[in-house]
MIZAKOL-988003 format. One record per residue: x negated, y negated, z of N, C-alpha, C in turn; residue in one letter. Coordinates in steps of 0.05 Angstrom, whole numbers, plus 32768, in hexadecimal, padded with zeros to 4 digits. Example, Ala and Ser with C-alpha at 12.3 -4.5 7.8 and 13.67 -1.06 7.14 Angstrom:
<recs>
[[7EF8,8072,809C],[7F0A,805A,809C],[7EF8,8042,809C],'a']
[[7EFF,802D,808E],[7EEF,8015,808F],[7EFE,7FFF,809D],'s']
</recs>
This chain:
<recs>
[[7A55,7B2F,8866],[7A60,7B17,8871],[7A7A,7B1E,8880],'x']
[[7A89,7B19,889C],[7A9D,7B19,88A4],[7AAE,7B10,8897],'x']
[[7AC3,7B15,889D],[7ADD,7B0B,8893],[7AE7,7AFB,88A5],'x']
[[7AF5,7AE2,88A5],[7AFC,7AD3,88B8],[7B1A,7AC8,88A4],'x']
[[7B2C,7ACB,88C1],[7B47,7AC0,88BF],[7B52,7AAB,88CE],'x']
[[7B67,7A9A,88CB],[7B73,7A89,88DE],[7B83,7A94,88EF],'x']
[[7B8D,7A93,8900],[7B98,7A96,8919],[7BA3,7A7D,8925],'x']
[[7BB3,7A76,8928],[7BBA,7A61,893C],[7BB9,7A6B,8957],'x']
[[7BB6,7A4C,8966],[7BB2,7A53,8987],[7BC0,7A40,8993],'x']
[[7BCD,7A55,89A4],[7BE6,7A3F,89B6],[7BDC,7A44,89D5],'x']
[[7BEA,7A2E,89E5],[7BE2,7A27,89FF],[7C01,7A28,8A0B],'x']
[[7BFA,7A38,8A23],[7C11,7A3B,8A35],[7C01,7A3F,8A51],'x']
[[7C16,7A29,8A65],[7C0F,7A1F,8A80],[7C1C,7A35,8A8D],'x']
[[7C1C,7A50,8A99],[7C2E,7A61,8AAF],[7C1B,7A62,8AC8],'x']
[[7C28,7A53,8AD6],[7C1B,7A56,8AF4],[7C27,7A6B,8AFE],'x']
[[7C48,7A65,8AFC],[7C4F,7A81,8B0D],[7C45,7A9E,8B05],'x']
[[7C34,7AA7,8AED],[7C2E,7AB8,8AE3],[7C12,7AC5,8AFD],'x']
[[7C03,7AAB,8AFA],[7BE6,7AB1,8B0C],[7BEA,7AB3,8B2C],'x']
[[7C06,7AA8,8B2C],[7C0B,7AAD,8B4F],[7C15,7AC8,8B57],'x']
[[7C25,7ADB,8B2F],[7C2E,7AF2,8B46],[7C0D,7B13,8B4B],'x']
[[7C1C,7B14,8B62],[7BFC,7B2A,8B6D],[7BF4,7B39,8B58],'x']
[[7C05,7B4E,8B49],[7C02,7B64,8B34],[7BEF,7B4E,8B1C],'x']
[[7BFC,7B34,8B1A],[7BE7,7B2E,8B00],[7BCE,7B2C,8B11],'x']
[[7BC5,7B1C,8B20],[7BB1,7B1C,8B2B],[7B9A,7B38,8B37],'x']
[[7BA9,7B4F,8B37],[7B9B,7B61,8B38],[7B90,7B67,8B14],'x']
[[7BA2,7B5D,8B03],[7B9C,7B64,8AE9],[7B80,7B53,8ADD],'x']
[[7B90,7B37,8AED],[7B71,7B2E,8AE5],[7B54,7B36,8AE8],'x']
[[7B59,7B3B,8B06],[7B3B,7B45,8B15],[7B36,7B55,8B0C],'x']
[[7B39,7B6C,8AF6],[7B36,7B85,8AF2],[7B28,7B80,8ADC],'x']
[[7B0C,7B84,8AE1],[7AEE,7B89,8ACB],[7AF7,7B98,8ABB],'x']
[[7B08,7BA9,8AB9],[7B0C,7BBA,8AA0],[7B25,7BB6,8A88],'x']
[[7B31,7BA1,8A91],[7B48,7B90,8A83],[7B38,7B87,8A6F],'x']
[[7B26,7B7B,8A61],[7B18,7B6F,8A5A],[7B25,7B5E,8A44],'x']
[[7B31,7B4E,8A5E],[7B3B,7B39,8A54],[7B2E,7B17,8A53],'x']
[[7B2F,7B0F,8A36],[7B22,7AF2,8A3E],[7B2B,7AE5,8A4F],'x']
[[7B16,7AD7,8A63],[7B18,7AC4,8A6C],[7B0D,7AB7,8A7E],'x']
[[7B06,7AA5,8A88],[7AF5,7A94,8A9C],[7AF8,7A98,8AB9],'x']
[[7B09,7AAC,8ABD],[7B0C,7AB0,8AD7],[7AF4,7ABC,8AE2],'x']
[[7AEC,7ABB,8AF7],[7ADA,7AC7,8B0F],[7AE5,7AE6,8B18],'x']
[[7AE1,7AEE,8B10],[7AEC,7B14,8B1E],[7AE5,7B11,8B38],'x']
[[7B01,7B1F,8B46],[7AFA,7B21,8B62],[7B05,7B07,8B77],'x']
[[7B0D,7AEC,8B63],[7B09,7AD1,8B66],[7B32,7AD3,8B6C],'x']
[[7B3E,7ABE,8B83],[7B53,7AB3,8B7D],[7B5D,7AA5,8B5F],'x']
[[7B73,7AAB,8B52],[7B72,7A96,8B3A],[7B73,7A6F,8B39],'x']
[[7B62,7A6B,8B2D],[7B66,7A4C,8B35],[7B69,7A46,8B17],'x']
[[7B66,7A24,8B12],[7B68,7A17,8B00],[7B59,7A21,8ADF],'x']
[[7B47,7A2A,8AEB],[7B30,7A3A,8AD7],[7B35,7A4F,8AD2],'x']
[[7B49,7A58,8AD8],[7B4A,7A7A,8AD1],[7B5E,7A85,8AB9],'x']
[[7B5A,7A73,8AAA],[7B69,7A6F,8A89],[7B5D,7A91,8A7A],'x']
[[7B78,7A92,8A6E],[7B70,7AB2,8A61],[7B7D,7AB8,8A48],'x']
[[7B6E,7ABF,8A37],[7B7D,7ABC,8A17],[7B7E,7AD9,8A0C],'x']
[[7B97,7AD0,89FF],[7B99,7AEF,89F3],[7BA1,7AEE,89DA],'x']
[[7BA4,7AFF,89CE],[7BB1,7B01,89AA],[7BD0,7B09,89B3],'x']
[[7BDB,7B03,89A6],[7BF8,7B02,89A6],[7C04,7B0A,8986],'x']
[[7C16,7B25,898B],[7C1B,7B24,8961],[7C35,7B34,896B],'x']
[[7C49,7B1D,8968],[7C6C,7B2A,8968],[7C78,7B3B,897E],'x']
[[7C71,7B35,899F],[7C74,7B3F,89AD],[7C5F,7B5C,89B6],'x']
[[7C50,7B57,89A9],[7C2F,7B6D,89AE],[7C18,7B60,89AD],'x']
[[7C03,7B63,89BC],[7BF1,7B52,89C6],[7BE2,7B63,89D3],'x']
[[7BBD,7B5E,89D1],[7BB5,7B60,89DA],[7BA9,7B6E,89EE],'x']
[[7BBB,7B59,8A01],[7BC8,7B63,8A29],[7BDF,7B66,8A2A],'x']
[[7BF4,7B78,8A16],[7C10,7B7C,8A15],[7C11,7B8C,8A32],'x']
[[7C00,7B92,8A3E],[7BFE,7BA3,8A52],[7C01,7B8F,8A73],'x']
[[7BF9,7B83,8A74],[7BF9,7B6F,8A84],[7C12,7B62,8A93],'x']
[[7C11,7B68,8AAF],[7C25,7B5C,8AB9],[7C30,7B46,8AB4],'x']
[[7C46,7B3C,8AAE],[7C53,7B27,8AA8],[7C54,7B1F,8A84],'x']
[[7C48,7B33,8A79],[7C49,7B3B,8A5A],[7C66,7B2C,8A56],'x']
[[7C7F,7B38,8A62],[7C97,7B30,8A55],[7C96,7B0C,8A5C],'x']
[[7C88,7AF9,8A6F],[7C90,7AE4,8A6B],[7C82,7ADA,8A4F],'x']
[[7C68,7ADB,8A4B],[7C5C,7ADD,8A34],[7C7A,7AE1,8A17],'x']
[[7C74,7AF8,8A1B],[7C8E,7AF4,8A02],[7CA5,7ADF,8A02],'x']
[[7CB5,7AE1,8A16],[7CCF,7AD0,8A17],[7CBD,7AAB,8A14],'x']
[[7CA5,7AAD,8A1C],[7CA3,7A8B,8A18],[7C9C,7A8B,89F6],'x']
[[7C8F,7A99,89F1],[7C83,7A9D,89CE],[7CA1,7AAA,89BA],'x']
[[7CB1,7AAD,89C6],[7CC6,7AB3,89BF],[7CD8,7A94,89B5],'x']
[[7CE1,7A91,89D2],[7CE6,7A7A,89D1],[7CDC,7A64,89C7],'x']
[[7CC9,7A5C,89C5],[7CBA,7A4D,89B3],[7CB1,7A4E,898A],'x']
[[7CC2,7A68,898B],[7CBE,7A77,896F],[7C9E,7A7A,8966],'x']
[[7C8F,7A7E,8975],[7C79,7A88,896D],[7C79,7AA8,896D],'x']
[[7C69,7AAE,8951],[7C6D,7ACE,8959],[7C4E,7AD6,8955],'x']
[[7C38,7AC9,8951],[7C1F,7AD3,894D],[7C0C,7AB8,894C],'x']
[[7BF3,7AB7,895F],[7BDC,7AAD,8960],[7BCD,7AB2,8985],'x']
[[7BBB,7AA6,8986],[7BAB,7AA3,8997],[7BB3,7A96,89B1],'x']
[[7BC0,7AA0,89CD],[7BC3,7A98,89E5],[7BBE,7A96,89F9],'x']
[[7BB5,7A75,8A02],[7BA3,7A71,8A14],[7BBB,7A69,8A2E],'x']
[[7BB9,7A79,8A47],[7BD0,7A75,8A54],[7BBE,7A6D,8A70],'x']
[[7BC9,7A50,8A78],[7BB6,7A46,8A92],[7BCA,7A44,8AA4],'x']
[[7BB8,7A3F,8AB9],[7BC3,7A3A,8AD2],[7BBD,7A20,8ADC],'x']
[[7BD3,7A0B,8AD5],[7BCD,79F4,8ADD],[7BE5,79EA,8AF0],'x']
[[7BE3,79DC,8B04],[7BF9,79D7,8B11],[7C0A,79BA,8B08],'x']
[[7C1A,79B7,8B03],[7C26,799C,8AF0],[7C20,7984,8B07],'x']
</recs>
């Protein structure tokens, strides 16, 4: 039988994250294998939501451009560990 744990999962809106070029090459890259609904190869749009594990400033995609906004908002928010779904939605 697996073992299964809780995790919380938080939601964070960064558009300016999907607009800069370096993430967007990160996205497109088949070998990031990073979740998410994006289209490889695709501009980022509304759909291109991407989640990662997050545990005290290490994560996942600690590798990932714009990693440090990631922290400073989960920082700031005093979260230090669960599940991050970060979209691109325009307010």
């Amino acid at each position: 039988m697996p073992e299964v744990s809780h995790a919380p999962a938080f939601k964070m809106n960064m558009p300016e994250l999907f607009a800069r070029e370096d993430f967007r090459v990160y996205l497109n890259d088949r070998n990031n294998n990073m979740a998410t609904w994006h289209p490889h190869g695709e501009e980022p749009g509304e759909y291109s939501d991407v989640f990662i594990h997050y545990d005290n400033g290490e994560g996942s995609h600690s590798d990932m451009p714009g990693w440090d906004l990631v922290v400073a908002a989960m920082t700031k928010a005093g979260i230090k560990y669960g599940i991050v779904q970060i979209t691109n939605l325009d307010d």
